[in-house]
Structures are given as structure tokens and as C-alpha cells.
Backbone as a ProteinNet text record, in pm:
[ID]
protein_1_A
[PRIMARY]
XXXXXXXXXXXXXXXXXXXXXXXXXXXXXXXXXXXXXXXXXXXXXXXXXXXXXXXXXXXXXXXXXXXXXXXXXXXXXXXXXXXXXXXXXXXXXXXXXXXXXXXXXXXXXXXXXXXXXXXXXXXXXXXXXXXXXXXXXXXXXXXXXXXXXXXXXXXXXXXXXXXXXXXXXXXXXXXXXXXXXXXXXXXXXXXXXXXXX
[TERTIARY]
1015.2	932.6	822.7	819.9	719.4	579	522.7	368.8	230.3	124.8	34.1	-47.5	-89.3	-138.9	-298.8	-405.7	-554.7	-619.3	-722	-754.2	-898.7	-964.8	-1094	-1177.3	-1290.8	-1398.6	-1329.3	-1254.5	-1174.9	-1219.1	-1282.9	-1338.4	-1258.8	-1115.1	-1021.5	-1002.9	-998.7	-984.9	-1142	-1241.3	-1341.9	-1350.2	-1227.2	-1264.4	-1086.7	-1165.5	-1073.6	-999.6	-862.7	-782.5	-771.6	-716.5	-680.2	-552.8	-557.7	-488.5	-317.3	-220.2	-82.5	-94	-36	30.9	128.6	204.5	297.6	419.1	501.7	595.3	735.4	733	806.1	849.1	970	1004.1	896.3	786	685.6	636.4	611	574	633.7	825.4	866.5	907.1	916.4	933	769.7	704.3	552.3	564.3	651.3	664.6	778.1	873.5	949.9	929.2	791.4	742.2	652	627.1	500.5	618.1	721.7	805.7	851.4	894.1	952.3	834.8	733.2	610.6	584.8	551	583.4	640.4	739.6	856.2	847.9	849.1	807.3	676.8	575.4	437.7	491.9	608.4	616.7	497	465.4	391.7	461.4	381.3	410.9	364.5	261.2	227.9	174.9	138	83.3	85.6	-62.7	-130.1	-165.5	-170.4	-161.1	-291.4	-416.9	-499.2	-500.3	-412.5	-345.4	-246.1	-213.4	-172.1	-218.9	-362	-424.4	-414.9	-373.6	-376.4	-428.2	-545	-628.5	-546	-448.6	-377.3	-343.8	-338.3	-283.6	-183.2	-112.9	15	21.8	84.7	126.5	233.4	276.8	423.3	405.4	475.2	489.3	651.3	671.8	775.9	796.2	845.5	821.5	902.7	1055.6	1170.3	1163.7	1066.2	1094	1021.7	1098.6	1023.1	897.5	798.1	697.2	638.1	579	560.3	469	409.3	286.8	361	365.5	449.1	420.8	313	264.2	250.2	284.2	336	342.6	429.7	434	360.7	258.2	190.8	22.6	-29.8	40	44.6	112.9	162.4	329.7	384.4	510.6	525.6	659.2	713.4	741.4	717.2	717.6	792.5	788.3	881.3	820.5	667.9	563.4	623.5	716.4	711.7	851.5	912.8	1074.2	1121.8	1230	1351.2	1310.5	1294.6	1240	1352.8	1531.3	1598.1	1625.6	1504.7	1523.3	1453.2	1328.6	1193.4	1177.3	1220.4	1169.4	1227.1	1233.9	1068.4	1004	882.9	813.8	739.1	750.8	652.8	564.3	426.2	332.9	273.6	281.6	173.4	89.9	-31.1	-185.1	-117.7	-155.3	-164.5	-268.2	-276.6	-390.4	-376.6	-465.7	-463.3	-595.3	-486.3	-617	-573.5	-665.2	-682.3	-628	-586.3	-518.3	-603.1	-610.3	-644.9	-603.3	-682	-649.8	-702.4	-682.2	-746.2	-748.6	-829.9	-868.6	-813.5	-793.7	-743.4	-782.7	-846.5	-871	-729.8	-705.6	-564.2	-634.1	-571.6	-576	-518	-585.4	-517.7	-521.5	-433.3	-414.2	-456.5	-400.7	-428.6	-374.8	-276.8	-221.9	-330.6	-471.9	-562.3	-726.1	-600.5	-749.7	-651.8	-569.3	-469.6	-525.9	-496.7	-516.2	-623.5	-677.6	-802.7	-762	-777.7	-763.8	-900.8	-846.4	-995.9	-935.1	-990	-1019.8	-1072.4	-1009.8	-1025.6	-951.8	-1096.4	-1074.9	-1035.8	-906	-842.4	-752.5	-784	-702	-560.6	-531.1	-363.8	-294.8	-332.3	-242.2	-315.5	-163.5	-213.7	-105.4	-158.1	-88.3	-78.9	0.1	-5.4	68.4	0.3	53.4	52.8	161.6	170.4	329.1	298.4	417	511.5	634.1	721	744.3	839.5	817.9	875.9	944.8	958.5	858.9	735.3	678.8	655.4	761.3	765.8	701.5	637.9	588.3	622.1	537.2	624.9	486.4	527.5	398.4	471.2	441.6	501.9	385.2	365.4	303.8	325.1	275.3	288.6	210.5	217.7	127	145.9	60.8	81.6	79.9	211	168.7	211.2	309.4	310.5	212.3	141.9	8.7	-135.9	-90	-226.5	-188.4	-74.4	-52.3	-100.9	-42.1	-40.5	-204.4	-248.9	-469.3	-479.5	-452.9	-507.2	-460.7	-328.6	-286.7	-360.1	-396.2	-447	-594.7	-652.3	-816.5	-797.3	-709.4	-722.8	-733.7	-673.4	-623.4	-800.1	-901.1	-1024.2	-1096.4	-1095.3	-1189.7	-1236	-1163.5	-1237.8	-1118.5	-1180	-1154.3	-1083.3	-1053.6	-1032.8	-1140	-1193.8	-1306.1	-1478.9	-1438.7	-1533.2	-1494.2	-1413.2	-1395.7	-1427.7	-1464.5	-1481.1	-1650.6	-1625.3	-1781.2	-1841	-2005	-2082.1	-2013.6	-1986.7	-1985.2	-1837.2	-1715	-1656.9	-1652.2	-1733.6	-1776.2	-1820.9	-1922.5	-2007.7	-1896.4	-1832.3	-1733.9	-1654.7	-1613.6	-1506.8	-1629.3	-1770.6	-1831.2	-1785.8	-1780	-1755.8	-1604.9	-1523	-1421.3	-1383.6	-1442.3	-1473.2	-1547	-1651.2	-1743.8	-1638.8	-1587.8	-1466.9	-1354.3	-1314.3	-1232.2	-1264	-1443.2	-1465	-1496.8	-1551.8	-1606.6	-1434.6	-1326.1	-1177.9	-1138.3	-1194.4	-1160.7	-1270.8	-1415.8	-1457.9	-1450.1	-1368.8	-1349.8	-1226.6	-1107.7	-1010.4	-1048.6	-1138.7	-1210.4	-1277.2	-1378.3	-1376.5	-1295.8	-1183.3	-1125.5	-993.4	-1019.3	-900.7	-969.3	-1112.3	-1169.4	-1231.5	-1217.2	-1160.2	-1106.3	-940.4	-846.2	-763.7	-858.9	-894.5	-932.2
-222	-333.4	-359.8	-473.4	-535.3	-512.5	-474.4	-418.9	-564.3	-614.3	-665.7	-535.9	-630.7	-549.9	-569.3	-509.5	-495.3	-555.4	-624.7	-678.5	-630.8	-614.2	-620.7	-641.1	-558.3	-620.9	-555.1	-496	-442.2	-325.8	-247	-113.2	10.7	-11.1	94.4	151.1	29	64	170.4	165.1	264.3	380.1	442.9	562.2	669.7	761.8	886.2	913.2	893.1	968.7	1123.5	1095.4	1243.9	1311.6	1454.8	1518.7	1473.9	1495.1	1482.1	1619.8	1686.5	1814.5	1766.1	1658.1	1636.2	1630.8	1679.1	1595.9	1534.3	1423.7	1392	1259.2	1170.5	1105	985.1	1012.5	862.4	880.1	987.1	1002.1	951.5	956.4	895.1	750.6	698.6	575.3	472.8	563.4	490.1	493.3	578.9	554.8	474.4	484.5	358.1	223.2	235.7	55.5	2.2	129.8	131.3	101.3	161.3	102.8	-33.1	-78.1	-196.3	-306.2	-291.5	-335	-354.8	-243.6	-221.4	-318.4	-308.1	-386.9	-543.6	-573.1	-745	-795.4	-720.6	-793.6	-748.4	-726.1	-679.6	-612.2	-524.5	-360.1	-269.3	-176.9	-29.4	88.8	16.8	149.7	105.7	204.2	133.3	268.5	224.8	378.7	368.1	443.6	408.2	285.5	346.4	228.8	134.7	107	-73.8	-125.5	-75.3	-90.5	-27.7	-29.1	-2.5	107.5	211.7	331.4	458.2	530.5	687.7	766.6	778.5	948.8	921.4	1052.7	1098.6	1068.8	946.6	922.1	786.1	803.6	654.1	692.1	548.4	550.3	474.3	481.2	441.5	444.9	305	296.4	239	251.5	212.1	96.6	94.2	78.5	-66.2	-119	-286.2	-310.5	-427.5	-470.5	-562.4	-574.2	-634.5	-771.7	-868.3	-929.3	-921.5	-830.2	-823.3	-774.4	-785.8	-787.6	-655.3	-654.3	-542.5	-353.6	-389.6	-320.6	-179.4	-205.4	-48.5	8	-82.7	8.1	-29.3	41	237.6	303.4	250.3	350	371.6	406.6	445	556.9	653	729	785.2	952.8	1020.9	1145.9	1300.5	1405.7	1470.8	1419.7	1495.4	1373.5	1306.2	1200.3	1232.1	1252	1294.2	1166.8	1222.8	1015.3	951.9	854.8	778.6	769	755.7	763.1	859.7	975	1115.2	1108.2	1072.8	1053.6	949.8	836	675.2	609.3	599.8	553.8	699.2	723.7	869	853.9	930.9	887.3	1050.1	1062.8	1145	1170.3	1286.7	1309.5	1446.4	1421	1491.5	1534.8	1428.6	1461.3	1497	1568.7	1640.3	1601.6	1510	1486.3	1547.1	1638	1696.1	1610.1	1658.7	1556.7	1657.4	1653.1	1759.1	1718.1	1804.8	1824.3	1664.1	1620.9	1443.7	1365.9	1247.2	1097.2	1054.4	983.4	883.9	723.4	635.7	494	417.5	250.7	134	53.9	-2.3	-63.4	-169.8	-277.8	-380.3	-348.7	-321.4	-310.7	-404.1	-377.9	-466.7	-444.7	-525.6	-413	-502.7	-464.8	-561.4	-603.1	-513.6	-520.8	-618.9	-647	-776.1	-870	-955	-1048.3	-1139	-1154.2	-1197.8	-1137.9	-1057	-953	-868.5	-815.5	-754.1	-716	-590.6	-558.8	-439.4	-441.1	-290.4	-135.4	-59	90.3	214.9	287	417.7	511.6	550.5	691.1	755.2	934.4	1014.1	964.2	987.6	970.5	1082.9	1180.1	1305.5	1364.9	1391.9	1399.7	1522.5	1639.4	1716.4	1626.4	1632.7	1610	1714	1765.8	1848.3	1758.5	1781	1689.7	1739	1713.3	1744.3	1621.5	1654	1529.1	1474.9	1420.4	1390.2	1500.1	1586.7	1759.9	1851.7	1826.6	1898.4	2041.6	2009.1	2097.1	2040	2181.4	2150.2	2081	2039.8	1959.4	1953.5	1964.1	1953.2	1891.6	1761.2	1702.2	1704	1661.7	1660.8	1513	1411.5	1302.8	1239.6	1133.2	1100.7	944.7	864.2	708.9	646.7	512.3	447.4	503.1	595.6	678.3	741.3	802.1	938.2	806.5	702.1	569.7	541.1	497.9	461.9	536.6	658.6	760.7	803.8	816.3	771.4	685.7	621.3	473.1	490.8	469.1	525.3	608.3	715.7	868.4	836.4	767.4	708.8	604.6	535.2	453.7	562.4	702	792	859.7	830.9	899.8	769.7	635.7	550.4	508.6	521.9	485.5	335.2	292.2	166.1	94.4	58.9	48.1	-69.3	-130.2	-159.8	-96.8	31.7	116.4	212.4	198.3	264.1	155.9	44.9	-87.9	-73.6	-99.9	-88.1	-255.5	-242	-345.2	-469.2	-490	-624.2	-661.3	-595.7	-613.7	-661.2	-604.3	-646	-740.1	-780.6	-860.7	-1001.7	-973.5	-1092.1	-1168	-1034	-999.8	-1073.5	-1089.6	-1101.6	-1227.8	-1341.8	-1466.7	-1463.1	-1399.2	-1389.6	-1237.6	-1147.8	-1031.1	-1056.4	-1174	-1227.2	-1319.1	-1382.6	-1501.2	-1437.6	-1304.8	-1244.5	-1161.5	-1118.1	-1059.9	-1122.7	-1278.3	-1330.4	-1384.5	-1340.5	-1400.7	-1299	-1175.8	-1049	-1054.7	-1108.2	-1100.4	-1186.9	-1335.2	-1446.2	-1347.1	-1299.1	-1261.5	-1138.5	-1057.2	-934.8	-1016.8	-1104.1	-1195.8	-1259.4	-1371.2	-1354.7	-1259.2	-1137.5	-1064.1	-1028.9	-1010.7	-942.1	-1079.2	-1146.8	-1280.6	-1285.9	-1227.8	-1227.9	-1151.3	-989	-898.4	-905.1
2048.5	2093	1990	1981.6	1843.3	1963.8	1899.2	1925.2	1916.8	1947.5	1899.6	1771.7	1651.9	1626.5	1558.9	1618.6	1600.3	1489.1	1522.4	1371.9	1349.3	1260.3	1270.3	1378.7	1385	1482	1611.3	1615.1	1758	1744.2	1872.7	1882	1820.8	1885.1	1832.2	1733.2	1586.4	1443.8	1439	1512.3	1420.4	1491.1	1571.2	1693.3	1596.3	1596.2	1489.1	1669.6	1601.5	1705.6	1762.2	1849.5	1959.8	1884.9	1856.1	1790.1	1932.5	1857.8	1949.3	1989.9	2098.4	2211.4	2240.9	2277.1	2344.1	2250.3	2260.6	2119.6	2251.1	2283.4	2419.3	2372.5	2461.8	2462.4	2437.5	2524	2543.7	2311.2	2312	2162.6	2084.6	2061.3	1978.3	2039.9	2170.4	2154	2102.2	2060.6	2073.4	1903.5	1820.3	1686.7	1636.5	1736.3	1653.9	1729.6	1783.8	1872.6	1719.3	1692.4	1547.6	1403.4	1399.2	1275.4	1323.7	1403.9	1379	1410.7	1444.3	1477.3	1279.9	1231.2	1088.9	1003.7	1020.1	955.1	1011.1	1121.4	1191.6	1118.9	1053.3	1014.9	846.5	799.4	673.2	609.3	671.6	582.5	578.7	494.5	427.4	524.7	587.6	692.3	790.5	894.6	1029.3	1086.5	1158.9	1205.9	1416.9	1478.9	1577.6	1615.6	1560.8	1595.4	1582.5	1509	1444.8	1619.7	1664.5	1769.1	1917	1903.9	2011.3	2075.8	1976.6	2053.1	1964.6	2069.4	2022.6	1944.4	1877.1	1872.2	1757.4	1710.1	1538.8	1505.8	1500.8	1425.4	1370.3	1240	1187.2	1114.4	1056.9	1012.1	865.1	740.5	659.6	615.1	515.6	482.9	394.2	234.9	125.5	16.3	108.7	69.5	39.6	114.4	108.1	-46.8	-127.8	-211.5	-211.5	-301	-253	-328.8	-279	-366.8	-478.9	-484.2	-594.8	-733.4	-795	-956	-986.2	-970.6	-1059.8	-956.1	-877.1	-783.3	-787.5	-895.2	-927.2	-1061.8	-1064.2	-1185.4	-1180.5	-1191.2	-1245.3	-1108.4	-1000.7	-908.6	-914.6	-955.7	-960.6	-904.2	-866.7	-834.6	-925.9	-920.3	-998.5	-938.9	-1040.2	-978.9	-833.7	-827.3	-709.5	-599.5	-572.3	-471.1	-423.8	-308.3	-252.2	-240.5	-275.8	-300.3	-174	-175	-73	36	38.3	115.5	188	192.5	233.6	359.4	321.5	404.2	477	422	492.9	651.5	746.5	775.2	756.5	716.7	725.4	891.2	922.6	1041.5	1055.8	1037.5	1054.1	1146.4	1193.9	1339.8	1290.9	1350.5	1337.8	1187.4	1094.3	934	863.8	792.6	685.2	563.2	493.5	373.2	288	179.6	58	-80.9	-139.3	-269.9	-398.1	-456.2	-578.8	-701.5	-796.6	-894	-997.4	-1033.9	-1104.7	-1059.6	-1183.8	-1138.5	-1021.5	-1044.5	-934.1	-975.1	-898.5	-970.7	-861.8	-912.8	-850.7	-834	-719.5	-678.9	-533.7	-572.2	-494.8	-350.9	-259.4	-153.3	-26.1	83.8	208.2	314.5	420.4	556.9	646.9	703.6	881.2	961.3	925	1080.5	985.2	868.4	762	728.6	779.6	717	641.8	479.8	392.8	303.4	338	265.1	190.6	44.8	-23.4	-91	-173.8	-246.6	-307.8	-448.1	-497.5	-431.6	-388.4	-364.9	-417	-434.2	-562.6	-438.5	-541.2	-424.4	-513.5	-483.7	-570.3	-617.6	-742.7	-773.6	-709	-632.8	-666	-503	-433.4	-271.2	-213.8	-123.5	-35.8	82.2	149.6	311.5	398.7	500.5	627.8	696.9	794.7	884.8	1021.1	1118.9	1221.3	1229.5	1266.2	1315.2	1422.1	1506.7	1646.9	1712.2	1678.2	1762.4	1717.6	1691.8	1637.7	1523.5	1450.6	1335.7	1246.9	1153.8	1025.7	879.7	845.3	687.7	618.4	489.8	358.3	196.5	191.8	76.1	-48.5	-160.2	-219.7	-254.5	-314.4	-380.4	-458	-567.9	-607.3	-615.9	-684.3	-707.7	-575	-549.2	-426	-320.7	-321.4	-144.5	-110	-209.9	-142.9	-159.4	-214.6	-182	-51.8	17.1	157.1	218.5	208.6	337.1	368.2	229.8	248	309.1	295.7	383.1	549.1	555.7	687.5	757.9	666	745.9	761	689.6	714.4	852.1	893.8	990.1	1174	1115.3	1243.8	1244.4	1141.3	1108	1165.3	1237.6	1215.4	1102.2	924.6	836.3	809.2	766.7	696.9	575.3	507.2	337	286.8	400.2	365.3	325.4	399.6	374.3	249.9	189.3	26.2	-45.3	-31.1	-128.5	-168.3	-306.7	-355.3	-305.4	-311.7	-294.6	-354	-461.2	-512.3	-457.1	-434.5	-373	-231.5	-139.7	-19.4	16.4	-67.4	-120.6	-114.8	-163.6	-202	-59.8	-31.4	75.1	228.5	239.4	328	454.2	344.6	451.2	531.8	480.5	514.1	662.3	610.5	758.6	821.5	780	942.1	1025.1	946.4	1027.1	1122.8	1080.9	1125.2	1257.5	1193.9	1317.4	1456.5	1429.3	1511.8	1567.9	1476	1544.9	1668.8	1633.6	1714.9	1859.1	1816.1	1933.8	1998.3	1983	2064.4	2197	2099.9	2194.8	2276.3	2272.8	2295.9	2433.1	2429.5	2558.5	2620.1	2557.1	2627	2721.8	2623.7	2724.8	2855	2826.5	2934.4	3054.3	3018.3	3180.9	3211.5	3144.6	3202.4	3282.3	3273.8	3352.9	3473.8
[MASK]
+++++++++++++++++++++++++++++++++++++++++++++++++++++++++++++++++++++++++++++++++++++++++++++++++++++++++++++++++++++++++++++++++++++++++++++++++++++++++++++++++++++++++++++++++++++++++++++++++++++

């Protein structure tokens, strides 16, 4: 089931999720409502708060091509990244992201829950992730370039952080008239859901 999914200015995106216990049926149909939810708004990832819900899981998926040209550079796939037909959809529950030894890089990024907003954000090249699956077993990949940039981003949305909140001033700055419009888009429907209550 295609999901609504959260935009700015909505309480949910800034509240760090509830670790998962359950690893149950309601769990994985609530991750593949989140991939094809995913895949219907054409993104790379999607975290539960993007779809209105507290808990530690999101999903990423890399396979689709994209329109930005430059796409893959300098994020490419490298020997630290598992063939993508191994892993994809990835779907992460209560994930841990550390930062490895290396650069850092500026990359234009997106967001399902800022439609049409982009901006420069600095984030390690070079990423561990722990993370459980939907039976709850363990897994720890290493990656670097644009899968371990997603899966940051993803994993900051399960923290309440933002990718607007990695954006420096003059960026923001820029970005201003456009996240007031959006927000004041979020609190029109924010009232009206609650009349319709």
C-alpha cells in the first residue's frame, strides 16, 4: 500500500524513533508499505517518519537510475559497497551508523519530505552500519560514496535530524523562502486534518 508521505513542518520528521522489539508480521508489512511507497514517489530511501510513523526503520534502494548526470561522481561504488543485486531493497531496522576513517564530501542532496529542495551537505565518504532485518538478525556492511550518503541521511531522519540541518548558513539562507512555503503547506493540512477529526 502506497503510504502518504510527511513533509516538512510535520511534528513527526523531528521526534528520533522507538527502537523495534517486535520483528512480526505488522513490522514487515509496514516495510514493504515503505518500499513501494519508496518506489511510487521515485526515491532512494525512505525512513519511517517520512510516513508517519515513531520506530527505527527505513528502507533504501539504489537500482533505479537517476536523473542527475553527475550522479555518480564522486559517489560511485566501490570494493567497500556489496553488489547492489544482493542487498536491494535494503531495508534497516534500529540501524547504527559510525563514520570510518576518511573524507568528508559536499553532494547535492534531496528529500521526499522537501519536494523540490536541494542543497549541499558534508557527510563522511566512508560508513559502518549495524543494523537488524525484519527477523531480527544481525548484519554489518561497510560502504562508502552514495549508498553510505543515503543510508546517513535515512538513519538521521530515524534521529529527528534533518538534511536541512547539515546545510551550512548561506545555503539555508538561500533555501529560506522556499521551507517557509512548505511549512506554512504542512501547517495548513496539520489544521485541516485536525477538523476533520
Amino acid at each position: 500500500m502506497i503510504l502518504r508521505v510527511t513533509k516538512y513542518g510535520e511534528p513527526i520528521l523531528l521526534k528520533k524513533g522507538v527502537p523495534v522489539k517486535y520483528f512480526n508480521k505488522e513490522l514487515e508489512q509496514l516495510a514493504n508499505d515503505m518500499i513501494e511507497t519508496m518506489y511510487a514517489n521515485e526515491g532512494v530511501g525512505l525512513a519511517a517518519q517520512q510516513v508517519d510513523q515513531g520506530k527505527m526503520i527505513c528502507v533504501v534502494d539504489l537500482r533505479f537510475p537517476s536523473d542527475d548526470e553527475n550522479a555518480d561522481e564522486p559517489f560511485t561504488f566501490d570494493d567497500k559497497s556489496p553488489p547492489l543485486e544482493l542487498i536491494m531493497p535494503l531495508i534497516l531496522v534500529n540501524p547504527k551508523v559510525t563514520a570510518l576513517p576518511g573524507e568528508s564530501s559536499i553532494y547535492e542532496e534531496g528529500c521526499l519530505s522537501f519536494p523540490e529542495i536541494k542543497g549541499g551537505v558534508i557527510r563522511p565518504n566512508n560508513v559502518e552500519v549495524k543494523f537488524q532485518d525484519l527477523k531480527g538478525g544481525y548484519h554489518k556492511i561497510q560502504s562508502s560514496r552514495f549508498l553510505g550518503r543515503v543510508i546517513q541521511h535515512e538513519v538521521d531522519h530515524l534521529h529527528g535530524i534533518l538534511f536541512i540541518d547539515r546545510m551550512d548558513k548561506k545555503t539555508i539562507d538561500a533555501l529560506t523562502p522556499e521551507l517557509k512555503k512548505l511549512k506554512r503547506q504542512s501547517r495548513r493540512f496539520l489544521n485541516q486534518k485536525r477538523k476533520t477529526l
